[in-house]
C-alpha positions as CSV (number, residue, x, y, z in Angstrom):
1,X,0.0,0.0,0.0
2,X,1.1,3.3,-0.7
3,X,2.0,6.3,2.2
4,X,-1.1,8.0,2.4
5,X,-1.2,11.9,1.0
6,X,-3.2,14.6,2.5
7,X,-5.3,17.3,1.0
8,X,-7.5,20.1,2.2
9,X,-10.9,20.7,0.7
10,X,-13.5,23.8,1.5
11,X,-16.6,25.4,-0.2
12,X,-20.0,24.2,1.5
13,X,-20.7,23.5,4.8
14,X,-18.2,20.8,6.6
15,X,-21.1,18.2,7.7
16,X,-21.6,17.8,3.5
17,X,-18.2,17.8,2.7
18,X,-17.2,15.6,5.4
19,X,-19.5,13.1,4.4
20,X,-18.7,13.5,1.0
21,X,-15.3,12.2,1.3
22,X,-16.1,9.5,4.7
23,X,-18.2,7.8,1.7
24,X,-15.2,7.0,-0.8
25,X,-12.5,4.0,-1.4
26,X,-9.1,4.7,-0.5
27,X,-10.1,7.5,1.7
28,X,-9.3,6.9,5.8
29,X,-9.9,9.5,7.3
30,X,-11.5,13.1,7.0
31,X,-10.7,15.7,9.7
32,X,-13.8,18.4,10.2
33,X,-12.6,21.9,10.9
34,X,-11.9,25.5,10.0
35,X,-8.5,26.0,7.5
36,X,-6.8,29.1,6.8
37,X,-4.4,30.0,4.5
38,X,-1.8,32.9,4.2
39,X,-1.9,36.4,2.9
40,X,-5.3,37.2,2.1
41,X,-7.0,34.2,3.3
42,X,-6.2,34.0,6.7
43,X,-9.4,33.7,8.4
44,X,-10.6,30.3,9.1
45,X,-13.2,28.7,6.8
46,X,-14.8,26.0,6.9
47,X,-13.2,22.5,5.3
48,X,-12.1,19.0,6.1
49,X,-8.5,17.2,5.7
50,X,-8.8,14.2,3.4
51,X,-6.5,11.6,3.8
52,X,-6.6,9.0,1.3
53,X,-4.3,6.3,-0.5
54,X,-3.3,7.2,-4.2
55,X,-3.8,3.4,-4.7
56,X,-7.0,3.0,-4.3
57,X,-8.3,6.5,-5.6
58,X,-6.4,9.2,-7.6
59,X,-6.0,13.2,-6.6
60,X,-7.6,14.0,-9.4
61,X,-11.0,12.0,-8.5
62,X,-10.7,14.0,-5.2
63,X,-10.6,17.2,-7.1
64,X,-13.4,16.5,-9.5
65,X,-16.0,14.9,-6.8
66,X,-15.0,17.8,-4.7
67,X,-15.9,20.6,-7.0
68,X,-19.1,18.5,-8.2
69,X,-20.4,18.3,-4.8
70,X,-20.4,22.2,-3.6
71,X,-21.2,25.1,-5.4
72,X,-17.6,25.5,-6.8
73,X,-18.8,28.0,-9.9
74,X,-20.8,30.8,-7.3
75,X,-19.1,33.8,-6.0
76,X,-21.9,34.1,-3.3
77,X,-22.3,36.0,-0.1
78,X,-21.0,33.4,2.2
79,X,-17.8,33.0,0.7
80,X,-15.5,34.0,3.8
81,X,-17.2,31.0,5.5
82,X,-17.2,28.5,2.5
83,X,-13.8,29.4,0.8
84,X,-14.1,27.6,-2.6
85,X,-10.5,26.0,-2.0
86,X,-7.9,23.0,-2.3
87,X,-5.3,23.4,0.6
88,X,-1.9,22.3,-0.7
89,X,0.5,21.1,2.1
90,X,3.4,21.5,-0.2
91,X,4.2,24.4,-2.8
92,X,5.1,22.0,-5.5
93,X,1.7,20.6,-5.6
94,X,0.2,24.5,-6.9
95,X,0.8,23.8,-10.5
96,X,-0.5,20.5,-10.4
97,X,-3.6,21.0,-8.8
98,X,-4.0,24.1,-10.8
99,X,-3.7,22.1,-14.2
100,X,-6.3,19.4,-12.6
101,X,-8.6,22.6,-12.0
102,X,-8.2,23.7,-15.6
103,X,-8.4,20.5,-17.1
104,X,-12.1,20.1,-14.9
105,X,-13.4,23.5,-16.0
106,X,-15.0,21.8,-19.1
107,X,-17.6,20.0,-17.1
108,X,-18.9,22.8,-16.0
109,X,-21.1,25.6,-17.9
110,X,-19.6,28.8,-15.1
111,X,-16.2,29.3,-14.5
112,X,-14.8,27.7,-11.7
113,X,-13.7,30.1,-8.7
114,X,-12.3,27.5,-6.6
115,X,-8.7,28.6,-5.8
116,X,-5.5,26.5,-4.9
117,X,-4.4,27.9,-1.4
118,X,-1.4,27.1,0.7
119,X,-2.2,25.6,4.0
120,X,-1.8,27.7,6.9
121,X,-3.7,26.4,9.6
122,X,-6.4,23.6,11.2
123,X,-8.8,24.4,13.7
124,X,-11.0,21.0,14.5
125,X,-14.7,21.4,15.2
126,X,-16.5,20.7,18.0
127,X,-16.5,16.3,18.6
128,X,-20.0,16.7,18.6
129,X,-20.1,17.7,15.2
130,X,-17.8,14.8,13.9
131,X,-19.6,12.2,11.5
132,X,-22.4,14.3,12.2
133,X,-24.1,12.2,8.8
134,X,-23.1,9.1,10.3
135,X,-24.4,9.7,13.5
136,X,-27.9,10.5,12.4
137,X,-28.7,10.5,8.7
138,X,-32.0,11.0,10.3
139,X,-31.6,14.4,10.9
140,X,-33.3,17.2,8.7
141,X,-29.9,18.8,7.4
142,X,-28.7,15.8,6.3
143,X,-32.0,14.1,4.4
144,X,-31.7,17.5,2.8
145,X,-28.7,18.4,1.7
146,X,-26.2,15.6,2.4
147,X,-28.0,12.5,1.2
148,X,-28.6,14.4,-2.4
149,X,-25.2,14.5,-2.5
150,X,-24.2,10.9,-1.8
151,X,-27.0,9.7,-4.3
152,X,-25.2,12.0,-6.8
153,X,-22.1,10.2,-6.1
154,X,-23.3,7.2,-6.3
155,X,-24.3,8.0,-9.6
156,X,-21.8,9.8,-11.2
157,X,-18.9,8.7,-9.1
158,X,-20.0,4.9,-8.7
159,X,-16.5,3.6,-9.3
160,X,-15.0,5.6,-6.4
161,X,-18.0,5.3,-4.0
162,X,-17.4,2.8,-1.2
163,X,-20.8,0.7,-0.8
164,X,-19.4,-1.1,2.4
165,X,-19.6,2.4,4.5
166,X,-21.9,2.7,6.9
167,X,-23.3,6.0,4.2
168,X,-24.4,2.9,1.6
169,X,-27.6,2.3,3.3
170,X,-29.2,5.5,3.3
């Protein structure tokens, strides 16, 4: 098995995105929290740490599932709290991920605003707020605005979604 890599991902709310990425192969964990970046984007925002293993599911399938499953084209109002953002741990990695971003702008109809940040910083959430999907799909948030999002991926990202999570049920 390969070492693991790490990547930072923000744009909705942390509950979805968190889920998003608890419900895929080759990812282990997800860290739910607040990242900032430096310069301009230091405030903290919200976003998760995905770890994953390049073995079992490529970067680049992070990137696209990630910008298909938040508004990743919308300059909205609540962009200081949902930064539209991969977090790079590594300053090599800019280009890269900024070619992956380019290369995904023809599946979508907007422009992409989604911006490739340096990491700065990791605040975790509150516990009681970790695997908040898991812990009660039940719950109004997540019957309406996670679960349409793990049906997506199901759908459009069925090679990459992990139907032995506990997410496969609902």
């Amino acid at each position: 098995m390969s070492k693991l890599q790490k990547i930072g991902l923000g744009g909705g709310c942390h509950w979805c995105t968190e889920a998003v990425f608890q419900s895929l192969k080759g990812v282990c964990k997800v860290e739910q929290g607040f990242i900032a970046s430096t310069g301009a984007h230091t405030s903290f925002s919200e976003a998760v740490i995905v770890h994953f293993s390049e073995d079992m599911i490529g970067l680049s399938d992070i990137i696209a599932i990630h910008l298909h499953t938040h508004n990743s084209t919308s300059q909205h109002s609540m962009r200081n709290k949902y930064r539209s953002a991969v977090y790079v741990f590594a300053e090599a990695e800019v280009d890269h991920i900024s070619n992956m971003l380019e290369s995904l702008q023809k599946d979508f109809h907007k422009k992409l605003i989604t911006q490739v940040l340096p990491f700065g910083a990791f605040k975790a959430s509150d516990s009681q707020f970790h695997d908040y999907y898991i812990t009660d799909p039940d719950r109004p948030f997540c019957k309406t605005h996670i679960a349409p999002k793990l049906q997506m991926l199901k759908t459009k990202f069925s090679k990459e979604y992990n139907l032995d999570t506990k997410m496969s049920g609902k």
